[in-house]
N, C-alpha and C positions, 0 to 999 in steps of 0.2 A: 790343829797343831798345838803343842803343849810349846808353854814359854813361861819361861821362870820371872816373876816377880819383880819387879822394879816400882821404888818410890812413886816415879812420877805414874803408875796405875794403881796409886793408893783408894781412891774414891772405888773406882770398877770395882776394886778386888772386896773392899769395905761393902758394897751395894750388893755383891753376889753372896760373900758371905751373912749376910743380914738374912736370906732367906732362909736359912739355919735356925729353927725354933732357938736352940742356944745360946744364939748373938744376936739377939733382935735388938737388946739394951742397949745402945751408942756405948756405953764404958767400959762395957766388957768386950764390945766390937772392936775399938780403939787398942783394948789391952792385948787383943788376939792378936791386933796387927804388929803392932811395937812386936809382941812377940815373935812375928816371922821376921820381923827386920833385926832383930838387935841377936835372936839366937843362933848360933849357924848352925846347931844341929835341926833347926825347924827349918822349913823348907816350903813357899807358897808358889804353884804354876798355876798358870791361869788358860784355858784352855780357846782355842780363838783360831774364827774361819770367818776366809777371806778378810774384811777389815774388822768384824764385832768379836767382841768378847763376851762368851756366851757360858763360861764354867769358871771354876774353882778346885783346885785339891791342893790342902793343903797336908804334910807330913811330913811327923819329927824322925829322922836316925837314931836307930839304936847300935852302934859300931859294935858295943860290944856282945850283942848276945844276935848279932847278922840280920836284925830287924826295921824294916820301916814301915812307925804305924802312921794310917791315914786317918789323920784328927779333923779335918775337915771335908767337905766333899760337897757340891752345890752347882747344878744347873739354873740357869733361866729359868723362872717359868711358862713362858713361850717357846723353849727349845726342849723341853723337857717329854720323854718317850722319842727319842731316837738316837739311845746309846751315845748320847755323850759321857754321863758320867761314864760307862763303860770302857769306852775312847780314850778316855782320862788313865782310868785303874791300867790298861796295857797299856798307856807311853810309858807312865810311872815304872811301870814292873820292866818291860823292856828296852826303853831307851834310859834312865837314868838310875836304874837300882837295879838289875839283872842277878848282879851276884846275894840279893835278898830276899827275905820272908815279906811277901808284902801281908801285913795286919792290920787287923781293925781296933778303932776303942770303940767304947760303949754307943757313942754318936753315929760311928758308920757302921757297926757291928750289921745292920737287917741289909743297908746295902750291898756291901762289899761281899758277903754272903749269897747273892743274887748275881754277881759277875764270876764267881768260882766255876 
């Protein structure tokens, strides 16, 4: 089940995003995160069965041109080959973006390419 984001799973969400070649650096992790907290059009769910939290996707809105790209995206390593990030990419598209373009940047571009 996809669940949106809250303060208090700063650490979870910082520890899953770190498996991201990207954000391995603590500073620019830190400035990823500020970023989903302080922007509204970024947007971080965190993906989670039974009580662990086991994913990440995070993506900004484009209102205006009916876009939301997925900037981040990051399983477990232990949970990782059995469609979770998959799991992820359809609640996104169907439970909280339906009427948009789900897209990739350059970070998710090989995966998100893989769940089309």
């Amino acid at each position: 089940m996809l669940i949106r984001y809250k303060k208090s799973m700063e650490k979870i969400a910082m520890g899953l995003l770190s498996f991201m070649p990207e954000e391995k650096d603590v500073k620019k992790l830190t400035g990823t995160i500020r970023a989903y907290e302080e922007n509204e059009n970024w947007q971080l769910y965190l993906w989670k069965e039974n009580d662990d939290v086991l994913g990440a996707i995070g993506v900004k809105v484009e209102e205006a041109n009916g876009e939301v790209i997925v900037q981040h995206i990051s399983v477990n390593p232990s949970h990782r080959e059995q469609g979770i990030g998959q799991k992820m990419i359809h609640d996104v598209r169907e439970n909280y973006y339906s009427d948009y373009q789900i897209v990739a940047n350059e970070l998710t571009k090989s995966f998100l390419s893989k769940c089309v």
